[in-house]
N, C-alpha and C positions, 0 to 999 in steps of 0.2 A: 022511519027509524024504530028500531025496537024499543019498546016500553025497557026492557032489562040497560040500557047503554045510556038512558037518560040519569041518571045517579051517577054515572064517570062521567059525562058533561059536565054536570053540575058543578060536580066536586072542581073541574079542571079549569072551569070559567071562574072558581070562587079562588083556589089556589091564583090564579091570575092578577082577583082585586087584590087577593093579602098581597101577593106579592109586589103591586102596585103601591099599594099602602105603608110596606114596610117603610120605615124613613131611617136615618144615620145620623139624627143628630146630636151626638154625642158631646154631653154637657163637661166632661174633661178635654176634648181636642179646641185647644187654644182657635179663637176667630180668626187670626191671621193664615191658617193652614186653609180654612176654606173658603177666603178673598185667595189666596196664592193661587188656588187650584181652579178657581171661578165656579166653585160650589153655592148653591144656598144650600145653607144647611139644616132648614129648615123643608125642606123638596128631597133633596137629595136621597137616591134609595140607598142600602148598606153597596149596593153591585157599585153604583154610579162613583161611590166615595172608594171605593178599590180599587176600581180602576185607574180614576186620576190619581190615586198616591202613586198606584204602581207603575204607571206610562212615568209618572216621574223618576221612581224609584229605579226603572232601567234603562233612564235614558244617560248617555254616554256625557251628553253635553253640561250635565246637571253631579256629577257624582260617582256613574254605576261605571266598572269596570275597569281596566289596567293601565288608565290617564293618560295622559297628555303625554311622559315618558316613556310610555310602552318600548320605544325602539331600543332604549338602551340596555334592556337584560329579558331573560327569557324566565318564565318558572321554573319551579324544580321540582321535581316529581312529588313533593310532599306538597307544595303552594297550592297546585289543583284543587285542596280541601278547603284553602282559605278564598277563596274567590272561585265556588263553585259554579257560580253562574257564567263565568267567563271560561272557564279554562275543565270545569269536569267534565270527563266523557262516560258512557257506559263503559264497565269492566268488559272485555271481548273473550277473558279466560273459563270463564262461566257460563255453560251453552242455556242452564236449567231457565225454563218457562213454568211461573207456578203461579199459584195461586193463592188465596189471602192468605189460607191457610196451611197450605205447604208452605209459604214463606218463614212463620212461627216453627214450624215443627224442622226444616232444615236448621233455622238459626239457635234453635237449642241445644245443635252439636256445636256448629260454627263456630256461633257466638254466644255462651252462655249466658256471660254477665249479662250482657244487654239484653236478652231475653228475661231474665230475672229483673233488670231494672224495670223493665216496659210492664210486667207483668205488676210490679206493684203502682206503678202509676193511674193516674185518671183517665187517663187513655187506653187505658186495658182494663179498666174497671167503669162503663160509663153507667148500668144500672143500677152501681152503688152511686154513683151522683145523682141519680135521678131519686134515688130513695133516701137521699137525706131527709133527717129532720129537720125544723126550725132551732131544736133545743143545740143541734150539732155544731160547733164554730164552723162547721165549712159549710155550713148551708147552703152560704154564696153562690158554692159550683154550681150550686141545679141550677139560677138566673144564668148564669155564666153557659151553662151548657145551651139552655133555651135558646141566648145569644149567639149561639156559634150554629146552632142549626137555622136559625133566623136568616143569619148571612149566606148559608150555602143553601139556602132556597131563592136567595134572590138573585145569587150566581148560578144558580142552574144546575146545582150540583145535588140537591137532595127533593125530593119530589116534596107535595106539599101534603102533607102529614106524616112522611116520612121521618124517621127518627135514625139516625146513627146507631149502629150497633158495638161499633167500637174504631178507636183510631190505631189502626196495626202500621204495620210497617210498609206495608202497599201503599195507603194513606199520604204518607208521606213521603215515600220515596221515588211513587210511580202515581198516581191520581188519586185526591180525594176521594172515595164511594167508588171505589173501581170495582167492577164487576169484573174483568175480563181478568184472565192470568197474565202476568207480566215476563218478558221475554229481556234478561238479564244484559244480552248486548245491545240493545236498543231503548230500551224503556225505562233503565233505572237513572235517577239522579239525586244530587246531595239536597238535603232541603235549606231553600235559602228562605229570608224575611218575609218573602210574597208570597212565600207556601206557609210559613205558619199563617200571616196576617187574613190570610182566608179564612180560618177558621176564628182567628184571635182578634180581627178588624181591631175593637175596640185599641187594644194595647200598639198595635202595629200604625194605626195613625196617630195616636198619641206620639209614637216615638219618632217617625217623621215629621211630625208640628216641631221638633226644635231645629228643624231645616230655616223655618220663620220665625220664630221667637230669639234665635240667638242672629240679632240685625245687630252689628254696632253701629254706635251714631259717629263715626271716624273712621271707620274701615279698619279699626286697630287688629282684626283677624278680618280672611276671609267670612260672607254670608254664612249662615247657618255651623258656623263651629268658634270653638269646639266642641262637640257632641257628638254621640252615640250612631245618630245618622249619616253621619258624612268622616269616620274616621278612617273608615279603609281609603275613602280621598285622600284626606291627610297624607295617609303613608305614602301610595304612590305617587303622591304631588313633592315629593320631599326630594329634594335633586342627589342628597348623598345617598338615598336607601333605592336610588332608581341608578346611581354610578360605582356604586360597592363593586368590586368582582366577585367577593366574599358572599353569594347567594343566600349562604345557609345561616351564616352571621346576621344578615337584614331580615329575614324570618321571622329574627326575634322581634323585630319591632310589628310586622305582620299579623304574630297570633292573638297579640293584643289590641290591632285595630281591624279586628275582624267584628263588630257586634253590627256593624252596617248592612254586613253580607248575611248574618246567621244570627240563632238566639241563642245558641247554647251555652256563651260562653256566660252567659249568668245562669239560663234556664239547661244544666247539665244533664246529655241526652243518656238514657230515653228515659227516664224518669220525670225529667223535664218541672222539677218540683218548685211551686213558687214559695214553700216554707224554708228550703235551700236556698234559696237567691232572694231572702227577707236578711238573712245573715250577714253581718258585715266580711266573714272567711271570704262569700263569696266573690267579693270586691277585691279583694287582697292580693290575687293575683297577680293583678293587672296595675292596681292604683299600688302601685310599692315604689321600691328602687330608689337610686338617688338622683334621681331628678323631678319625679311628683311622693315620695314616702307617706303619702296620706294613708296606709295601713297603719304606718309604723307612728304614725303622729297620733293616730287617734287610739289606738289599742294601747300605749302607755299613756294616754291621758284617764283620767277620772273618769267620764263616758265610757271608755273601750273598760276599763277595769271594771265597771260595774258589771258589763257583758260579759265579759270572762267568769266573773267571779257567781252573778244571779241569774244566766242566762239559758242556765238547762231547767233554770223553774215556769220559765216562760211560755207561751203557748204560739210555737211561731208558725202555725197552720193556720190562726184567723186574716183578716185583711187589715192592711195598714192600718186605715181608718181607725181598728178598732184595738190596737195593741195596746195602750195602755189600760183602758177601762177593761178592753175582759180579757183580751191576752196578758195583763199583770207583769206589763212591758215598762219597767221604772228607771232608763237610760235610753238617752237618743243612737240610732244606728245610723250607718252610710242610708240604708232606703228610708229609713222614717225621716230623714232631713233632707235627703237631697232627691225624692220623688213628691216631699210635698211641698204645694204653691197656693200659701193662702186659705189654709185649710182646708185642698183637694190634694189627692193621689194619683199618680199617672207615670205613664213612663216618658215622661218629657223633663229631663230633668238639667234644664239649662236654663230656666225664666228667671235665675237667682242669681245665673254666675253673674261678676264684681269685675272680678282678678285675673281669672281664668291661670290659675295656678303660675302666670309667671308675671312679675310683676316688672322687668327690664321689656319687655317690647313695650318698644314707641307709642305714646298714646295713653298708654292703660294706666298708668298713675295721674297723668294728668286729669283722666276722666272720670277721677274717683270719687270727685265730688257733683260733678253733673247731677243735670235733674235724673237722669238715664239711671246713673247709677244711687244715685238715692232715692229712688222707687222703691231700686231690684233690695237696697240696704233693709226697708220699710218693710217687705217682704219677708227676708230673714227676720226680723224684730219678730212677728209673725209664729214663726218657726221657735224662736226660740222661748217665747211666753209662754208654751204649752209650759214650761218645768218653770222657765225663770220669769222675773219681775222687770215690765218693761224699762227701768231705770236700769238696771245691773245687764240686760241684754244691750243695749244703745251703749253704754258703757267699754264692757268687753269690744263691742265692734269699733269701737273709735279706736282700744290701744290697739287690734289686731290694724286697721288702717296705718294708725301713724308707725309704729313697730316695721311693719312691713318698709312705711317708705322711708326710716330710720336707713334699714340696711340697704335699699337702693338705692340713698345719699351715698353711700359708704363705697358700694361697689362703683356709683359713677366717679369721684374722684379716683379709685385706683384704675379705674377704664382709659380718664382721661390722659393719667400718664403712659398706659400701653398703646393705646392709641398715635398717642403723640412720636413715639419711638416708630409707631412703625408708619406714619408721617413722613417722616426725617430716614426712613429707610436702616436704623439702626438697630433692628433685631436681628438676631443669632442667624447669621447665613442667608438674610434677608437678600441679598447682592448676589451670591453664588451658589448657595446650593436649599432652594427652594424651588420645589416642581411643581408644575401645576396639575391639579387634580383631574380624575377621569373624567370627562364629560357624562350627564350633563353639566356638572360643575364648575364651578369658576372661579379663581383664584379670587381672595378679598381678606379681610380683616376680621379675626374669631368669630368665624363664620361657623356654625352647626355642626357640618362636615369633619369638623376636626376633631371632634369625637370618637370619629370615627375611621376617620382615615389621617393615614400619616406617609410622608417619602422628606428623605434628608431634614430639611429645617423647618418642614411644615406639615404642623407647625412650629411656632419657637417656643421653650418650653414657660414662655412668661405671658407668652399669649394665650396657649392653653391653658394654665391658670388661673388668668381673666374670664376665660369662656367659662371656665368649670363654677367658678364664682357666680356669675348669674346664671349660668344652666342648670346647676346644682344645688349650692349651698342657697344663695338669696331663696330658689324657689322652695328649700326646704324651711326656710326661716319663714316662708310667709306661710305654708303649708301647717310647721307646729303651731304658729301664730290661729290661723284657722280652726286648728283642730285643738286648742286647749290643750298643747305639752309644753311644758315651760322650759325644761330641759332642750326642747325639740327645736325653739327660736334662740334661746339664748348662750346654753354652752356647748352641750355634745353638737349639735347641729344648729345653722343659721349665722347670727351675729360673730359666736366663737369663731370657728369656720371663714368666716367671715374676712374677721378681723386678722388672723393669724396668714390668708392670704394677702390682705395687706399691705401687711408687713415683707414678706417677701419680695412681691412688685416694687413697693420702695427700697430694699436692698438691692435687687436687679439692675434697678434704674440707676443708683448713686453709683453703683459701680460700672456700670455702660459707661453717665456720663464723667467719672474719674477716669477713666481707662481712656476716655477720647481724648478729653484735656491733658492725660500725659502722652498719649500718641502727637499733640499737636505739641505740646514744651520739644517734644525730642524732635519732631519735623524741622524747629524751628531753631536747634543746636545745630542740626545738621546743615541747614539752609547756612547759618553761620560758618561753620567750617569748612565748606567746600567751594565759600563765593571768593577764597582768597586764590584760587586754581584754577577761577572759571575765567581764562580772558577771550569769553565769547565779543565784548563788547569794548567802544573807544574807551568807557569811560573805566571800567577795570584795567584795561592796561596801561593807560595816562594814571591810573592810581597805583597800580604795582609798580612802574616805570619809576615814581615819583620817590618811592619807598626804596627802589633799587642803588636809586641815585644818592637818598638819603646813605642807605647802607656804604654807599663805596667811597661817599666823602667822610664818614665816622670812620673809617678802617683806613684811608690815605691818612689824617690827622692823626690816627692810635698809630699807624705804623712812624711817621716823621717824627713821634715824640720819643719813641722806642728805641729808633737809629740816635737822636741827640743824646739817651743817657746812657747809650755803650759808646758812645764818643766820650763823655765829661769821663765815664771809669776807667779810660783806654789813658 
């Protein structure tokens, strides 16, 4: 061998040990994620811990893809986007084959924005990451960076001293460090969570660890939800958003449980900024509406108004960690509360849920005292003694508890009389014009579905009511309750709400059951007046017979007295 070819040995045998060497044991992914995956996580290389997330992360059996109801509805040409691992294909209308760099210079016609957003990001800037300073708040990224080529050498994807020169659009759309030009019918695809998590490992296990951390001890939800990881499950495991025929209407619930399949809907492409997705706007989206309004509960609370009001003086480019001390972050956000656990940061952000935003499913108030759930309470306490005093945080969480199960007292009495009516089969058209819903669905009692779908009486407008009650109003009562709007649990929203549904269901009710009780008085005039016509039977006509006989001896007697006194006038 030549003297010259022994130094690329060397180096290639050493690149080997590192690579050996590397480990993944990342001190924010919960232990439970590497017992689940039969990791030590202490051995383990960053390749070995990617792998197992991601054999999980696309396996069918466990979450990835278009469940268990696929048979019932087909996508629609826009859905491709939300489940692109399933359903995207390369565009066939674009013959062009380019390169890293023809890719930039076409999409600058193309697509401007995006080329302008890519271009200010860290991904189009990695030499400015590498040249931060200490004194910089992002300093961060250069560990950060180090981390990301760490992992795509132990995947095989960056040679060993090799360095990243930037993450373009290839990158992501067709191979990590792709050298070759990419051939637009064949090679291009949407990037899902296993394409970022290569580069991003750290955050990308973290967010599948709340597959294993959100375990109930009752089964009161499925394993691992609800959460971030397993939401596009959610949806298509939902038997009305898999029986809609309304495609484009279920959608909506789609683009919002898409964060299983993709990052973007917090980390907004291609800029992909984690200062943007520190912001509570960024949540807003998604957690609004009237069935979870936690924007709307926390942005008029005290919290959200401080944000509003001190939150362009803030420095939202540092890392959680460090928002208050040097980002001069003096109110809690959606990420400063609900990414941290115990004084760490991660994107696991389910080792706290309580409640799980609804507090009528089965189980979940009963479990509110559990050891289980006064852990996760212990936790919050936690959380909230960064600003408040552990007296006044244990405080607040006991009224948001009892508050909460105030208004679930409320709504199960006015349940139990709809229920009971439809029971007794006494609701609006319960008998005759009630259809049963599209498959996979199945006819029952303020069921989900009905939200969403309606034919003649179903459903009936008292039992939508009921559902809207604990679908909506309870979960926003517990939700202001949560989120410190006082307004948001007791008048505009929650209890008021509440209470005003109520009262309805018991005017419903008294008037069903009046309306029956005068249906039965009249049944039972009738029953009277038509049993003296009825001589079905002996003993009705031995009684009209009786009556008959009576009548013809009063009217012989009235006649014979009638005759005697025109006789005495004659």
């Amino acid at each position: 061998m030549k003297a010259k070819r022994w130094p690329v040995v060397i180096a290639a045998l050493l690149g080997v040990l590192l690579m050996g060497s590397a480990h993944a044991n990342i001190p924010s992914v919960p232990n439970e994620l590497y017992e689940a995956l039969k990791l030590d996580r202490n051995k383990a290389t960053p390749k070995e811990v990617y792998e197992a997330v991601v054999k999980r992360y696309k396996d069918p059996e466990q979450g990835a893809g278009p469940g268990t109801m696929a048979k019932y509805w087909e996508p629609i040409p826009y859905g491709i986007y939300l489940d692109p691992a399933t359903f995207y294909k390369s565009p066939t209308s674009n013959k062009e084959i380019a390169s890293r760099k023809e890719c930039v210079e076409c999409h600058t016609d193309e697509s401007p924005v995006w080329v302008q957003a890519w271009k200010r990001s860290s991904h189009g800037n990695l030499d400015k990451v590498r040249n931060l300073k200490p004194e910089d708040p992002t300093f961060y990224k250069k560990a950060k960076l180090e981390d990301v080529e760490k992992n795509l050498r132990s995947l095989g994807k960056l040679a060993e001293g090799e360095n990243l020169k930037e993450v373009g659009c290839i990158d992501c759309h067709v191979e990590i460090n792709a050298k070759k030009k990419a051939d637009h019918t064949k090679d291009i695809r949407m990037p899902t969570a296993e394409v970022c998590g290569a580069c991003h490992l750290q955050e990308f296990v973290e967010r599948e660890s709340e597959r294993d951390t959100m375990i109930w001890p009752h089964g009161q939800w499925p394993d691992g939800r609800p959460s971030h990881a397993l939401d596009y499950k959610a949806n298509v495991e939902t038997t009305v958003w898999a029986a809609m025929p309304q495609r484009e209407v279920a959608e909506g619930c789609s683009m919002c449980h898409t964060n299983q399949n993709k990052c973007d809907s917090c980390h907004t492409r291609h800029e992909f900024s984690a200062a943007e997705s520190r912001k509570p706007e960024a949540c807003a989206t998604c957690h609004s509406g009237v069935d979870h309004n936690n924007w709307e509960a926390y942005s008029m609370s005290k919290h959200g108004k401080m944000v509003s009001m001190l939150g362009d003086k803030w420095n939202w480019e540092v890392q959680l960690k460090d928002a208050y001390e040097v980002g001069g972050q003096n109110a809690p956000t959606c990420a400063g509360c609900h990414m941290e656990y115990e004084g760490e940061y991660s994107h696991n952000m389910v080792r706290k849920i309580r409640w799980a935003n609804y507090p009528f499913v089965p189980g979940i108030a009963e479990n509110i005292t559990s050891d289980w759930s006064e852990a996760r309470l212990d936790s919050w306490v936690i959380t909230c003694t960064q600003c408040h005093s552990e007296r006044f945080a244990r405080s607040y969480l006991d009224l948001m508890d009892k508050g909460t199960l105030e208004g679930l007292a409320k709504y199960q009495e006015a349940n139990q009389i709809v229920h009971t009516l439809y029971k007794e089969g006494l609701l609006t058209g319960q008998k005759t014009n009630r259809p049963a819903p599209p498959p996979p669905e199945k006819e029952g009692y303020a069921y989900f579905a009905q939200l969403f779908w309606s034919k003649g009486n179903s459903p009936a407008a008292i039992e939508l009511k009921v559902l809207e009650m604990h679908e909506n109003d309870l979960a926003k009562m517990h939700v202001g309750l949560a989120h410190v709007n006082p307004g948001g649990w007791t008048y505009t929203e929650g209890w008021g709400p509440i209470n005003r549904a109520y009262v309805e269901i018991q005017d419903e009710n008294t008037r069903i059951r009046e309306m029956i009780a005068l249906q039965e008085r009249v049944k039972n005039l009738e029953t009277k007046r038509t049993s003296l016509l009825d001589l079905d039977g002996t003993a009705e006509k031995i009684s009209l017979g009786g009556l008959g006989g009576g009548m013809l001896l009063a009217g012989t007697l009235a006649l014979a007295g009638w005759r005697k006194r025109k006789q005495s006038e004659a």
